[in-house]
MOPAC internal coordinates of N, CA, C and O (Angstrom, degrees):
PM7 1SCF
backbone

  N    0.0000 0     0.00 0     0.00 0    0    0    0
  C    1.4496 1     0.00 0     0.00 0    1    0    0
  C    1.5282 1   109.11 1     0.00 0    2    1    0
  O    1.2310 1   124.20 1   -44.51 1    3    2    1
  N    1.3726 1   109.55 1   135.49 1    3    2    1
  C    1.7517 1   106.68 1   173.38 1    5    3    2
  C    1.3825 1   106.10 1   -82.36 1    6    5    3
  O    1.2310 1   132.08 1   -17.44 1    7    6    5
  N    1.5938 1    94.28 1   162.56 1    7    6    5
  C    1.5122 1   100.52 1  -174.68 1    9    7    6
  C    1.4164 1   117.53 1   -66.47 1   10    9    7
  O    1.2310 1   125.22 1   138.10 1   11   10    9
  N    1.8816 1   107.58 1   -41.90 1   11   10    9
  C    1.4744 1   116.10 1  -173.61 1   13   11   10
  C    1.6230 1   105.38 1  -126.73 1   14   13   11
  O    1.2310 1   127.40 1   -32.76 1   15   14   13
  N    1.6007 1   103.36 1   147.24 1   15   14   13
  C    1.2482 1    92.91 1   177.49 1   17   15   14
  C    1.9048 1   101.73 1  -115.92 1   18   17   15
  O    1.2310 1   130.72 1   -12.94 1   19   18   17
  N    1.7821 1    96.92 1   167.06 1   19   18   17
  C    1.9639 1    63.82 1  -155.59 1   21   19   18
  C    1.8910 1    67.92 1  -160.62 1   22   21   19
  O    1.2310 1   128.06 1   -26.81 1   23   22   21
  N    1.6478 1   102.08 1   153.19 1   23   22   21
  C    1.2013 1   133.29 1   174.14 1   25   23   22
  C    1.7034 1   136.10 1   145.26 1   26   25   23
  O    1.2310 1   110.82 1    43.45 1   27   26   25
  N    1.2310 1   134.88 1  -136.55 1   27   26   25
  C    1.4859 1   109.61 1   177.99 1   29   27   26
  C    1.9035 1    78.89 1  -111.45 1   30   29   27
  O    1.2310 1   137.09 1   -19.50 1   31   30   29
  N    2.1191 1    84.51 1   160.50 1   31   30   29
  C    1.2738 1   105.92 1   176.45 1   33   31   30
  C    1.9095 1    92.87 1  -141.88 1   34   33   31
  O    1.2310 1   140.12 1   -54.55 1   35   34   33
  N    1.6021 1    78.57 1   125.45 1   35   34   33
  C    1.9446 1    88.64 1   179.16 1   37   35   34
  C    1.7792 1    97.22 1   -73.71 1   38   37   35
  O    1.2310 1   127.28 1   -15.18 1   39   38   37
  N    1.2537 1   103.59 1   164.82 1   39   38   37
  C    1.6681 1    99.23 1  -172.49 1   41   39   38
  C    1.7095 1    99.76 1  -169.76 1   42   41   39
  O    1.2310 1   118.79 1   -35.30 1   43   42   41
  N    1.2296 1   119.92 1   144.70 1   43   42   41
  C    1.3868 1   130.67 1  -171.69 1   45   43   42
  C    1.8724 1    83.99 1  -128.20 1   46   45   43
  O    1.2310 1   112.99 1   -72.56 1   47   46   45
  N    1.3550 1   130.85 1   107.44 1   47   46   45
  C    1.7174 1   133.84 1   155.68 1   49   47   46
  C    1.2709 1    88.48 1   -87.76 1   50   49   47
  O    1.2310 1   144.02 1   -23.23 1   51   50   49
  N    1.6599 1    70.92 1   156.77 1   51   50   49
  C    1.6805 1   108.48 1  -178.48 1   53   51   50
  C    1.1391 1   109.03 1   -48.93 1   54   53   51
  O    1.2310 1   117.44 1   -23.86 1   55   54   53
  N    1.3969 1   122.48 1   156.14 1   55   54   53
  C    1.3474 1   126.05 1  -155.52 1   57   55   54
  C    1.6879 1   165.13 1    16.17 1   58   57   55
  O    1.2310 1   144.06 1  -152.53 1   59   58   57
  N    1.5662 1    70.84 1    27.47 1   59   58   57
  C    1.6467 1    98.26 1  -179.92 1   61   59   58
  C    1.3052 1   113.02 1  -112.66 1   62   61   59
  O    1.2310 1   107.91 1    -7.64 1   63   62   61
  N    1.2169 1   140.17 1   172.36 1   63   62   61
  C    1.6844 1   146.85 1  -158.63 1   65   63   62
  C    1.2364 1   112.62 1  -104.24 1   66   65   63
  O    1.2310 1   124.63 1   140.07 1   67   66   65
  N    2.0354 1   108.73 1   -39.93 1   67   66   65
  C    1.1848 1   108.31 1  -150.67 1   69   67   66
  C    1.5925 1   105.12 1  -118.62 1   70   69   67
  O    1.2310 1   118.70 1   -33.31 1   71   70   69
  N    0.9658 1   120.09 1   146.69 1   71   70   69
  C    1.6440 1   119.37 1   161.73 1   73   71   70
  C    2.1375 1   112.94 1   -51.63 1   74   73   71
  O    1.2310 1   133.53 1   -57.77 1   75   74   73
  N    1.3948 1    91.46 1   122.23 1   75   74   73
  C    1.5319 1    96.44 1   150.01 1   77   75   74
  C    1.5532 1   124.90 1  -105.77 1   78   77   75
  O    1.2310 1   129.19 1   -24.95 1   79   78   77
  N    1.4854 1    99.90 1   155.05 1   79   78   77
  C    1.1302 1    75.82 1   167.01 1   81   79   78
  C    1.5516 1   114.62 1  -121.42 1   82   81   79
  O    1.2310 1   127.03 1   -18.36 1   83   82   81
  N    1.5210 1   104.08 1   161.64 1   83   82   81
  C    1.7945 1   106.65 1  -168.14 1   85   83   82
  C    1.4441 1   111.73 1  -112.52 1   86   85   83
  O    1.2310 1   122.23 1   -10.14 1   87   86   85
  N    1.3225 1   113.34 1   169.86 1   87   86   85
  C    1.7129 1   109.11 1   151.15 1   89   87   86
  C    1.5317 1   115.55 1  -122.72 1   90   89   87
  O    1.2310 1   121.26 1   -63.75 1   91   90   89
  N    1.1136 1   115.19 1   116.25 1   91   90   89
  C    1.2608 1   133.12 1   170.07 1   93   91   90
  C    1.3530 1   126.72 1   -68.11 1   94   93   91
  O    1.2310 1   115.08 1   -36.20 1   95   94   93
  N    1.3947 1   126.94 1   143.80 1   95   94   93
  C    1.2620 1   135.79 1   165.14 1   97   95   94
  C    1.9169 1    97.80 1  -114.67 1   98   97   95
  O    1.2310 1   112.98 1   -35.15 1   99   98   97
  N    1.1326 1   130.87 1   144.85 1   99   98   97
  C    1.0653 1   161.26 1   175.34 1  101   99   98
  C    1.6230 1   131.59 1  -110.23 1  102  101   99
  O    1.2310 1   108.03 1  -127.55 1  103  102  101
  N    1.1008 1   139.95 1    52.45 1  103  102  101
  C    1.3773 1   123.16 1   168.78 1  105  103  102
  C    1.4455 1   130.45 1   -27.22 1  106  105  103
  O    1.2310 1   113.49 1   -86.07 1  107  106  105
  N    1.8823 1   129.91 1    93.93 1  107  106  105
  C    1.8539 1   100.99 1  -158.16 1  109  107  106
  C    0.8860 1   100.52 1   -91.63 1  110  109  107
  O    1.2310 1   112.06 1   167.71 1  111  110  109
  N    1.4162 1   132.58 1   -12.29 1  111  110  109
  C    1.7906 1   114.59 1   171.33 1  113  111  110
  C    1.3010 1   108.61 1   -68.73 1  114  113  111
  O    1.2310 1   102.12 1   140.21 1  115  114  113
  N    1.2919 1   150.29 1   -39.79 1  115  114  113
  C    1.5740 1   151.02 1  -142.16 1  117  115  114
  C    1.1924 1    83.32 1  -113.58 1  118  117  115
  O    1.2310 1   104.78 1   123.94 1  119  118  117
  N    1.8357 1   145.74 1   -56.06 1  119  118  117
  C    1.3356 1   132.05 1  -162.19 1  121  119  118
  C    1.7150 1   106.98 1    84.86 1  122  121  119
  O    1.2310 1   114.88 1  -171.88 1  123  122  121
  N    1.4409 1   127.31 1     8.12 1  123  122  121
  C    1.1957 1   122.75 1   166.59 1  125  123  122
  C    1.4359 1   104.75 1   -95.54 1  126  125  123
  O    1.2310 1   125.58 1    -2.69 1  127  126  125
  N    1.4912 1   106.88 1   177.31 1  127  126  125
  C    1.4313 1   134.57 1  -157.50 1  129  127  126
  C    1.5115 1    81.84 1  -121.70 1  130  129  127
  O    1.2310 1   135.34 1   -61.58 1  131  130  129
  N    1.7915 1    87.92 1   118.42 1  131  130  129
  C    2.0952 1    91.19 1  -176.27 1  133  131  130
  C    1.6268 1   107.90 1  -108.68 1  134  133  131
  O    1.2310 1   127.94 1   177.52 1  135  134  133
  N    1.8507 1   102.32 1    -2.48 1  135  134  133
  C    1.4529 1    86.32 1  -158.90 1  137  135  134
  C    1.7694 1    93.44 1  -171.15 1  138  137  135
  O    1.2310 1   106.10 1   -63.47 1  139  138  137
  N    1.2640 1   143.42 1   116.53 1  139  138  137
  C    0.8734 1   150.30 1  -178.43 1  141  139  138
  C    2.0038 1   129.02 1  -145.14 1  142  141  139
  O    1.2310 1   128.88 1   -53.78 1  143  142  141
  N    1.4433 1   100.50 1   126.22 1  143  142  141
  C    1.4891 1   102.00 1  -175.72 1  145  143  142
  C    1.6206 1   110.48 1  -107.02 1  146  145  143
  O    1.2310 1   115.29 1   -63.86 1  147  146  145
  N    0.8853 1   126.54 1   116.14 1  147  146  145
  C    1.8995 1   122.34 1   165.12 1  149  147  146
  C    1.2644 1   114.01 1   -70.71 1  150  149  147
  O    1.2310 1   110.64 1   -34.50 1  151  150  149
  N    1.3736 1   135.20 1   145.50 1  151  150  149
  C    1.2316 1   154.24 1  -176.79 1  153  151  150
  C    2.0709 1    92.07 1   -93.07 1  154  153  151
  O    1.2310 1   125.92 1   -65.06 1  155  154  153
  N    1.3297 1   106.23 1   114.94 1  155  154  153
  C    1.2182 1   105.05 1  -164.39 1  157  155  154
  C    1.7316 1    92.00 1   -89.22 1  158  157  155
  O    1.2310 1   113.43 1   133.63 1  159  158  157
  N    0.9330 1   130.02 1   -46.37 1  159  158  157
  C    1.3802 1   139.92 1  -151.06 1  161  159  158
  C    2.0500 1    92.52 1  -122.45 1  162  161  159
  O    1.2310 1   127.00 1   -69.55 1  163  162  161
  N    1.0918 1   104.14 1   110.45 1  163  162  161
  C    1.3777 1   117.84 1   165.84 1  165  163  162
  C    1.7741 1   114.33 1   -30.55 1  166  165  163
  O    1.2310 1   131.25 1   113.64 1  167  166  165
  N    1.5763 1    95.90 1   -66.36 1  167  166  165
  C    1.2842 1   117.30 1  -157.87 1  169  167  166
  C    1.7488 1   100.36 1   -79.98 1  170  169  167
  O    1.2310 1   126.43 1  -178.51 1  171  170  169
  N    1.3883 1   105.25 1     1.49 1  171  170  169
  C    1.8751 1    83.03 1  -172.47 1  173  171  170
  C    1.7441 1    87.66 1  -138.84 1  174  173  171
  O    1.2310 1   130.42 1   -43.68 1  175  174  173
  N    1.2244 1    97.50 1   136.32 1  175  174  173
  C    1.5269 1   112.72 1  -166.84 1  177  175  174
  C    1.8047 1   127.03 1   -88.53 1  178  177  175
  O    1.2310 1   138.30 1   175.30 1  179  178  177
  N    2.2194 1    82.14 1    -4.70 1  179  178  177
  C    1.3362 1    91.34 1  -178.52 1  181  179  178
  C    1.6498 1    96.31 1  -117.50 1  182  181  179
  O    1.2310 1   121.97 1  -134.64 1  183  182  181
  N    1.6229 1   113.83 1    45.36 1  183  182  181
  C    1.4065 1    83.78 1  -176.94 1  185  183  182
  C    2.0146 1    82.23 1  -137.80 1  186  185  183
  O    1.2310 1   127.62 1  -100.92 1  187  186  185
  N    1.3465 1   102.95 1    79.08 1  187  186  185
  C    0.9918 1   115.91 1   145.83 1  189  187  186
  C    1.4446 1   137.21 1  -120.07 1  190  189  187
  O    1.2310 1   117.13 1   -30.37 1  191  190  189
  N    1.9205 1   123.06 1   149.63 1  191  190  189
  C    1.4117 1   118.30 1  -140.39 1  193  191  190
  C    1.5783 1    78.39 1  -140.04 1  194  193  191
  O    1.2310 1   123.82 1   -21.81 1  195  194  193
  N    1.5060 1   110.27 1   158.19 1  195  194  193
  C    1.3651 1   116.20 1  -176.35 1  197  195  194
  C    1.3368 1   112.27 1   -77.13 1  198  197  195
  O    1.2310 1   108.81 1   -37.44 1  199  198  197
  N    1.3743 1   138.55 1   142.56 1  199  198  197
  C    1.3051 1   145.67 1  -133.61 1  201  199  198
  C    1.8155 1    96.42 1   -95.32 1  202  201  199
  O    1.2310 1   123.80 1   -40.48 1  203  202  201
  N    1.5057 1   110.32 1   139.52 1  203  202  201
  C    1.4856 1   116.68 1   179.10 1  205  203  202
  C    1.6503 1   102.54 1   -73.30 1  206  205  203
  O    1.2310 1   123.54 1   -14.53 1  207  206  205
  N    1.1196 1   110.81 1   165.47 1  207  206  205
  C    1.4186 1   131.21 1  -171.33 1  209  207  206
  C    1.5775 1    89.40 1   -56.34 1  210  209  207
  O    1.2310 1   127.00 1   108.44 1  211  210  209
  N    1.4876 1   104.14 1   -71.56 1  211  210  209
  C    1.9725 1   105.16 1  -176.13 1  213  211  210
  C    1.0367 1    97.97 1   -41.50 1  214  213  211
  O    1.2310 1    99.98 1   131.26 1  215  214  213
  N    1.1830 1   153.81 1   -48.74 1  215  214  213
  C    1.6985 1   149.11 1  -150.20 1  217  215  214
  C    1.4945 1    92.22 1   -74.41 1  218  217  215
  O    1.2310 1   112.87 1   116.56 1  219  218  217
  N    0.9612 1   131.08 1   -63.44 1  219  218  217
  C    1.6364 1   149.40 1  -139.60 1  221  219  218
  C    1.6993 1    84.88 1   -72.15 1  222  221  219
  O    1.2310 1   117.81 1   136.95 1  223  222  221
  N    1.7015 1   121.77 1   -43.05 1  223  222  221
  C    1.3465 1   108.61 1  -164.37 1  225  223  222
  C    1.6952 1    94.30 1   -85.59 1  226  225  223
  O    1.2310 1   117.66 1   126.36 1  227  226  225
  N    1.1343 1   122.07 1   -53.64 1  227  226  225
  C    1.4804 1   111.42 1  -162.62 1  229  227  226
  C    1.9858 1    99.34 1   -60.20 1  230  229  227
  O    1.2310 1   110.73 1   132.71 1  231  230  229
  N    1.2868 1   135.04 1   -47.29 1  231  230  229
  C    1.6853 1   139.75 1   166.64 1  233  231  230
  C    1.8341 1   100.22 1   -34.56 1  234  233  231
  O    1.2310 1   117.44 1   132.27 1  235  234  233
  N    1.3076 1   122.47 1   -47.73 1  235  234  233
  C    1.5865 1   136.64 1  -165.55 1  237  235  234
  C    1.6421 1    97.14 1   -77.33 1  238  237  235
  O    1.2310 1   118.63 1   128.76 1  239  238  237
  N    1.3783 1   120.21 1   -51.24 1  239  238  237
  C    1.5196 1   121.66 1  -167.67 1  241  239  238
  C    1.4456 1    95.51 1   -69.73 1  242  241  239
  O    1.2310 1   111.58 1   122.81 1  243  242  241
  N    1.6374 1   133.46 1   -57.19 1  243  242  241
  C    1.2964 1   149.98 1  -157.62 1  245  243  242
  C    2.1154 1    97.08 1   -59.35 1  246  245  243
  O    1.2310 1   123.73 1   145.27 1  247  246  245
  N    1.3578 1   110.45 1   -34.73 1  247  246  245
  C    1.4137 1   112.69 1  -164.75 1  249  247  246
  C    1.7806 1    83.66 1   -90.16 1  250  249  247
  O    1.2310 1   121.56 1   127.34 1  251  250  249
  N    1.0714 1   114.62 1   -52.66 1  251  250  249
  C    1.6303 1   116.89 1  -150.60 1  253  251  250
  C    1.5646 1    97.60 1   -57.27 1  254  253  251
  O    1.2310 1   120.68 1   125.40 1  255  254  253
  N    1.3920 1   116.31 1   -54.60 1  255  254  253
  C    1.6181 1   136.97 1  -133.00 1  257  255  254
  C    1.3161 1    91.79 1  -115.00 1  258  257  255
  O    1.2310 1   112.71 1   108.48 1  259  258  257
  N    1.5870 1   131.38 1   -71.52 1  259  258  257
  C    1.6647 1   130.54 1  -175.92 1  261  259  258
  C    1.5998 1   124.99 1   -49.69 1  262  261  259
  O    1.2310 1   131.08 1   144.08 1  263  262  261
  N    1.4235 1    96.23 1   -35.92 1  263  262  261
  C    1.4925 1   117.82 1  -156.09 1  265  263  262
  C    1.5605 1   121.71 1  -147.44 1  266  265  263
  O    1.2310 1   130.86 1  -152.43 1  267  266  265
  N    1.3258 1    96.66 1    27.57 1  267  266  265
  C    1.6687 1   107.06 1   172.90 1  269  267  266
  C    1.5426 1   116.51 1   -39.61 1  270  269  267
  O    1.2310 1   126.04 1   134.89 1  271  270  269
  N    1.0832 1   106.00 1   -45.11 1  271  270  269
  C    1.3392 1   114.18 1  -175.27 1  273  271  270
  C    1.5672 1   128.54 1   -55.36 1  274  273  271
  O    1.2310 1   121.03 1   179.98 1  275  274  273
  N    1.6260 1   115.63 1    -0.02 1  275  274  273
  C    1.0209 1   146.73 1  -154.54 1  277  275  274
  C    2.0962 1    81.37 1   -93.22 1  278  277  275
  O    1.2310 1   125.04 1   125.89 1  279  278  277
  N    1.3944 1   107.93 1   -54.11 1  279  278  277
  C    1.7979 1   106.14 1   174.33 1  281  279  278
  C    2.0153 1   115.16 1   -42.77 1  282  281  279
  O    1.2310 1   126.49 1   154.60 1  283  282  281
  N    1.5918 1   105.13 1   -25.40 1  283  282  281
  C    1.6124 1    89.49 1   174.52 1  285  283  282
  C    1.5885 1   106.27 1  -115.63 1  286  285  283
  O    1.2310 1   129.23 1  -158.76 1  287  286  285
  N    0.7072 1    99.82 1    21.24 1  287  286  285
  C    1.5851 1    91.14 1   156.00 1  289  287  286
  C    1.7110 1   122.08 1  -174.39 1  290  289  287
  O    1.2310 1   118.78 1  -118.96 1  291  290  289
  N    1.0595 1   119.93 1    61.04 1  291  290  289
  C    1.3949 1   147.69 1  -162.06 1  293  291  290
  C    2.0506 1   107.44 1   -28.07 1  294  293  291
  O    1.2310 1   134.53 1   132.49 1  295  294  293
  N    1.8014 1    89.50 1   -47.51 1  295  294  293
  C    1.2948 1   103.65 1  -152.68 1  297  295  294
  C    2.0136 1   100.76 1   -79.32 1  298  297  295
  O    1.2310 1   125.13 1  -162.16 1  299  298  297
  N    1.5387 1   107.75 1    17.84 1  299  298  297
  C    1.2604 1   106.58 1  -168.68 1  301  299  298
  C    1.6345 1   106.63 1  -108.44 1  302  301  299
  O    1.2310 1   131.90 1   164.54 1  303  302  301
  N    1.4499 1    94.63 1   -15.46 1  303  302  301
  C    1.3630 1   112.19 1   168.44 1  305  303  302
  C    1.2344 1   113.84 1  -119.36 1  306  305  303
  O    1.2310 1   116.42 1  -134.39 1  307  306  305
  N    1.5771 1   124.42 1    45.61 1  307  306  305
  C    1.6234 1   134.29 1   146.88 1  309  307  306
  C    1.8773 1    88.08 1    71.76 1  310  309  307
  O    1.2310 1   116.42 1  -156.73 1  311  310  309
  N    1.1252 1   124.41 1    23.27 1  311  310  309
  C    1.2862 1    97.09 1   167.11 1  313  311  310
  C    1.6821 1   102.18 1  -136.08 1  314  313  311
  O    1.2310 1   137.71 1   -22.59 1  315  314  313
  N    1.6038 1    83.29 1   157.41 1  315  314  313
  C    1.4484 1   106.54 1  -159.68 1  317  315  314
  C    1.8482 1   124.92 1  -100.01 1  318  317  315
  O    1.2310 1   107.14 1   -62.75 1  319  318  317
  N    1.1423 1   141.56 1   117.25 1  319  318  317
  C    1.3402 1   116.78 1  -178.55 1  321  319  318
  C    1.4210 1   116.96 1   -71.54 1  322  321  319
  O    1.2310 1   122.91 1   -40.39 1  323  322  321
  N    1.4229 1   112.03 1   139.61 1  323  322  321
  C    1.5600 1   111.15 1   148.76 1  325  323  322
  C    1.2861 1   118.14 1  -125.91 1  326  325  323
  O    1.2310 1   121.86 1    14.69 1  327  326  325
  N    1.4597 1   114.05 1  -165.31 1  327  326  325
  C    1.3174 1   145.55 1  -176.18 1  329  327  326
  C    1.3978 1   110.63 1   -97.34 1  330  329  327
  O    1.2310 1   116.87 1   140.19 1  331  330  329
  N    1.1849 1   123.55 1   -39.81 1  331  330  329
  C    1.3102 1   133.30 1  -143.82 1  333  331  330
  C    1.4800 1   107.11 1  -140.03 1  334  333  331
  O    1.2310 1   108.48 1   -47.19 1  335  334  333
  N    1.4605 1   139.14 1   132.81 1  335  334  333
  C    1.7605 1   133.50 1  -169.82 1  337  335  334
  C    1.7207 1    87.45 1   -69.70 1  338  337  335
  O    1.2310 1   132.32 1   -40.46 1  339  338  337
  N    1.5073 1    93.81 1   139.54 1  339  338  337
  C    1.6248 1    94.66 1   174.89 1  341  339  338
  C    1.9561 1   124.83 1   -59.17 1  342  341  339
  O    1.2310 1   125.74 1     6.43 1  343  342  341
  N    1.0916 1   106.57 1  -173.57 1  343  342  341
  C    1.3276 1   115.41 1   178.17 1  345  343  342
  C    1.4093 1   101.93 1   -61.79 1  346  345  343
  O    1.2310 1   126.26 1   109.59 1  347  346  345
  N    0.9744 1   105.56 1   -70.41 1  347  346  345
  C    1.6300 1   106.31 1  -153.91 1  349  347  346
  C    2.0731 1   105.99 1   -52.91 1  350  349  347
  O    1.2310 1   127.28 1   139.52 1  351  350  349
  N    1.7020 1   103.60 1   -40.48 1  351  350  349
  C    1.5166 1    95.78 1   173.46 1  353  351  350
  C    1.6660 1   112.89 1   -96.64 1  354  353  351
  O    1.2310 1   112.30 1  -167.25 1  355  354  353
  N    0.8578 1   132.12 1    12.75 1  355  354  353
  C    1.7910 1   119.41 1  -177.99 1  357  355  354
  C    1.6066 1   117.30 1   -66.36 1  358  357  355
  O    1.2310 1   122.06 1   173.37 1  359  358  357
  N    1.5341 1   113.66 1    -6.63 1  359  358  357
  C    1.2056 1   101.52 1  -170.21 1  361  359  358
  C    1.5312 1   100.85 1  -133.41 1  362  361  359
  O    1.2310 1   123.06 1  -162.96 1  363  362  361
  N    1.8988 1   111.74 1    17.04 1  363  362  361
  C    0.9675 1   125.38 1   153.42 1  365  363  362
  C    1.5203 1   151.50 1  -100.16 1  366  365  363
  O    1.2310 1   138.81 1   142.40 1  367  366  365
  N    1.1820 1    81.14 1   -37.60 1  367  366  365
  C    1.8988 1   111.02 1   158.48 1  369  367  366
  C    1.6990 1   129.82 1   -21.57 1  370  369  367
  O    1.2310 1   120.10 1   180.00 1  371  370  369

């Protein structure tokens, strides 16, 4: 089993209309959410910001509670295991 599972997660938060999309970090032994960025701006691919605490719980409930099932088979929901926190978060975490 990898330590983290990690890639984008489409996501509709509370009180908004539209899906964002995020990048997730995953702990798969613990099943928490260690590390998360929101795509602030739809249209621009570099304008993501590290995810607010509220974000982190409703992204954490949505993986834990909606979509558990995402723990047996990772790669069906675009995410990937590693070893190591990816590039984009290792020096954010």
């Amino acid at each position: 089993m990898p330590k983290y599972l990690s890639g984008n997660w489409s996501h509709i938060f509370d009180g908004e209309e539209h899906e964002r999309m995020t990048r997730i970090v995953v702990d798969a032994e613990t099943k928490k959410l260690v590390f998360a960025q929101v795509q602030r701006i739809r249209s621009m691919s570099t304008s993501y910001s590290e995810a607010h605490p509220a974000e982190m719980k409703d992204l954490e409930d949505s993986i834990l509670n909606a979509n558990c099932e995402v723990f047996d088979d990772p790669a069906d929901y675009g995410l990937t295991g590693t070893e190591a926190m990816p590039g984009w978060a290792e020096n954010l975490a």
